[in-house]
C-alpha positions in Angstrom: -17.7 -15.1 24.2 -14.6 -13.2 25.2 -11.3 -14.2 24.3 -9.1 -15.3 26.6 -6.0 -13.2 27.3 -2.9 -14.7 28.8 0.6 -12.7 29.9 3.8 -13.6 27.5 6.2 -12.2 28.7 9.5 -12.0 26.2 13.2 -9.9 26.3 13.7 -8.3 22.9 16.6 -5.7 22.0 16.1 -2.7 23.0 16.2 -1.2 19.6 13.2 -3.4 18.7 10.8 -1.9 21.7 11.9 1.7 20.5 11.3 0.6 17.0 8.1 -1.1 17.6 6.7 1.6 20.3 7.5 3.8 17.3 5.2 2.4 15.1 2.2 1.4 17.1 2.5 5.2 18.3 2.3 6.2 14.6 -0.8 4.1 14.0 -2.4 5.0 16.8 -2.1 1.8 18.5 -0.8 0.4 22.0 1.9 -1.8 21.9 0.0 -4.6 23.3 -2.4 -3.8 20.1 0.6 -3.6 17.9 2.7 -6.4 18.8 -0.5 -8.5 19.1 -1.7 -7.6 15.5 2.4 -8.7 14.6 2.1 -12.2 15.9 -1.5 -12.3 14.4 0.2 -12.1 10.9 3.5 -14.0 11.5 1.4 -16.4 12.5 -0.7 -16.1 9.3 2.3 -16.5 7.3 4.2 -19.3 8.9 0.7 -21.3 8.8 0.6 -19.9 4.6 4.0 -21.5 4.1 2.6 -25.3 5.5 0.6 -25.8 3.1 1.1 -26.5 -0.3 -1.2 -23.8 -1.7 -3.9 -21.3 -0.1 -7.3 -21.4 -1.2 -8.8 -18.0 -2.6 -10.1 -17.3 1.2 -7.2 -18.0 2.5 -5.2 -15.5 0.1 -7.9 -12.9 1.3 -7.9 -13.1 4.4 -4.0 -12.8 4.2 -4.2 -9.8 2.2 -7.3 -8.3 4.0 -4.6 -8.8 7.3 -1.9 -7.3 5.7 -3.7 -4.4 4.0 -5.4 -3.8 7.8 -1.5 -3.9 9.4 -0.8 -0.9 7.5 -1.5 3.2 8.8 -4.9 4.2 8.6 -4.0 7.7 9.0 -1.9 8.5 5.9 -3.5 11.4 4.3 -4.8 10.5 0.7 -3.4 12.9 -2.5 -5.5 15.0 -3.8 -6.6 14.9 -7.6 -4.6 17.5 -8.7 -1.1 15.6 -6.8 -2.0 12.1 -9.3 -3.2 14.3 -12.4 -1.4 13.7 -15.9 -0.3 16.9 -15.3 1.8 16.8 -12.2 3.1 13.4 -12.6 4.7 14.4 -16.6 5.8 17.8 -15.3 8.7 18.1 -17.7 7.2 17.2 -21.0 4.9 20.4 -20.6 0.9 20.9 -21.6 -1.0 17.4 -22.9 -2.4 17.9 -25.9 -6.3 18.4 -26.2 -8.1 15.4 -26.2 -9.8 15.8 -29.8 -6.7 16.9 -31.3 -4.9 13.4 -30.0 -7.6 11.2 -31.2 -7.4 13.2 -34.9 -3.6 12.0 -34.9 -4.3 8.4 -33.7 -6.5 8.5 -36.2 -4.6 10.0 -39.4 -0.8 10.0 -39.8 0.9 13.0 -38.2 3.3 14.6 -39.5 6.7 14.3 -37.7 7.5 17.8 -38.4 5.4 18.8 -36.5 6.2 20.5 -33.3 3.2 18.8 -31.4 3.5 15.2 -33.0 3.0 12.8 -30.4 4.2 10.0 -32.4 
């Protein structure tokens, strides 16, 4: 069955349409899309906030909404952009793996240039 569609027809500040045009444009969305998707959600909310507590499906389908309100067209990072690496630039090379585990496992000597600990 097809849902219904009726005409609402509302005077917001111009800043707002700019704004919101903006952003539907940016996800790839009309503005009848967007702004429909918006009062979806408000509506989500305000109906959240009457009862006491959601249920688990509730909370899902709340975040499920929210996480699907967001750009689906933001490119992803690459491996090497959330490596260990490139997120601790300025504390240099990690250490090898085996030699790590042999201090976590012995003490290490805080004289040493490479002590992690």
């Amino acid at each position: 069955m097809a849902e219904e569609i009726t005409l609402l027809q509302v005077r917001i500040p111009k800043e707002l349409q700019v704004r919101s045009e903006a952003i539907a444009a940016r996800d790839g969305k009309s503005i009848q899309e967007w702004v429909t998707e918006a009062i979806k959600m408000r509506l989500l909310y305000s109906e959240s906030q009457e009862t006491e507590s959601l249920t688990s499906v509730e909370k899902a389908v709340v975040f499920t909404n929210w996480v699907e309100s967001h750009s689906h067209s933001t490119p992803l990072l690459d491996d090497a952009a959330v490596s260990r690496e490139s997120i601790y630039l300025e504390r240099g090379p990690s250490l090898p793996v085996s030699y790590r585990y042999e201090c976590f496992a012995q003490e290490c000597s805080t004289s040493s240039p490479n002590a992690l600990f």
